[in-house]
N, C-alpha and C positions, 0 to 999 in steps of 0.2 A: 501615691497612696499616703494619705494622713492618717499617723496614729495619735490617741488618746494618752502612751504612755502607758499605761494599765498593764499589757504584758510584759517588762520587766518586774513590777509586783508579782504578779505569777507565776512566773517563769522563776529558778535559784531559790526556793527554799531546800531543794537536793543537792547537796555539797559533795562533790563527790572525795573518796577519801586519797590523801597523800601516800604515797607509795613508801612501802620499809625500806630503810638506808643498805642497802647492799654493800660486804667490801669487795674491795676489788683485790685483796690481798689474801693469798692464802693462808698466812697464819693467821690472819681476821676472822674468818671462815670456821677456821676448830675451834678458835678462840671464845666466840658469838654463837656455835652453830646451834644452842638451845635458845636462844635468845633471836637467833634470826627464824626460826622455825616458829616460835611464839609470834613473832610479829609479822610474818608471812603467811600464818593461818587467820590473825586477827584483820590481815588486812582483804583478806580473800571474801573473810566473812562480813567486813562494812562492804564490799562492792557489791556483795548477794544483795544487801541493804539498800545500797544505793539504785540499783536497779530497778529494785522494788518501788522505792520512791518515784521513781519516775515516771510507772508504769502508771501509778496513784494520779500522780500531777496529769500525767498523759487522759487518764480519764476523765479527772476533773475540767482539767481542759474541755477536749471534746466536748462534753454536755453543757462546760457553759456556749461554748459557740453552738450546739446544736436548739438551745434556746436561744439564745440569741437570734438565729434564722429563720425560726417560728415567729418571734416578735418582729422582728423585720419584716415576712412574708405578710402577716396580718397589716402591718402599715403601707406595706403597697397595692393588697387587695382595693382598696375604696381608691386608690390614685389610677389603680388599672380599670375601673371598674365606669370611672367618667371617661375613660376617651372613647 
């Protein structure tokens, strides 16, 4: 199957987000723990984000391929149409 390339354009405008640095040590823990809590909530809240986006892309998608199959379909009618 040959692609056009086109679907990478498409496709990665949803970045999805980087995860907060965790420590692994416990007095990093007390030390951070308003600070890991700020960046554990903000990260929770870009994936809600990022999700969303997808869902977006995910649409867009579909309806361009769901035209796409209507344009397709109409250019095979006259080629089905002679045999």
């Amino acid at each position: 199957m040959g692609g056009n390339g086109r679907s990478a354009a498409i496709a990665g405008s949803c970045q999805p987000p980087a995860p907060p640095w965790m420590p692994t040590d416990s007095a990093d823990f007390q030390a951070y723990a308003d600070l890991l809590k700020r960046d554990a909530e903000a990260y929770f809240t870009d994936v809600e984000q990022y999700y969303r986006c997808l869902d977006e892309e995910r649409r867009e998608v579909f309806e361009r391929a769901r035209a796409a199959s209507e344009d397709y379909a109409r250019v095979l009618e006259p080629l089905d149409a002679g045999r």
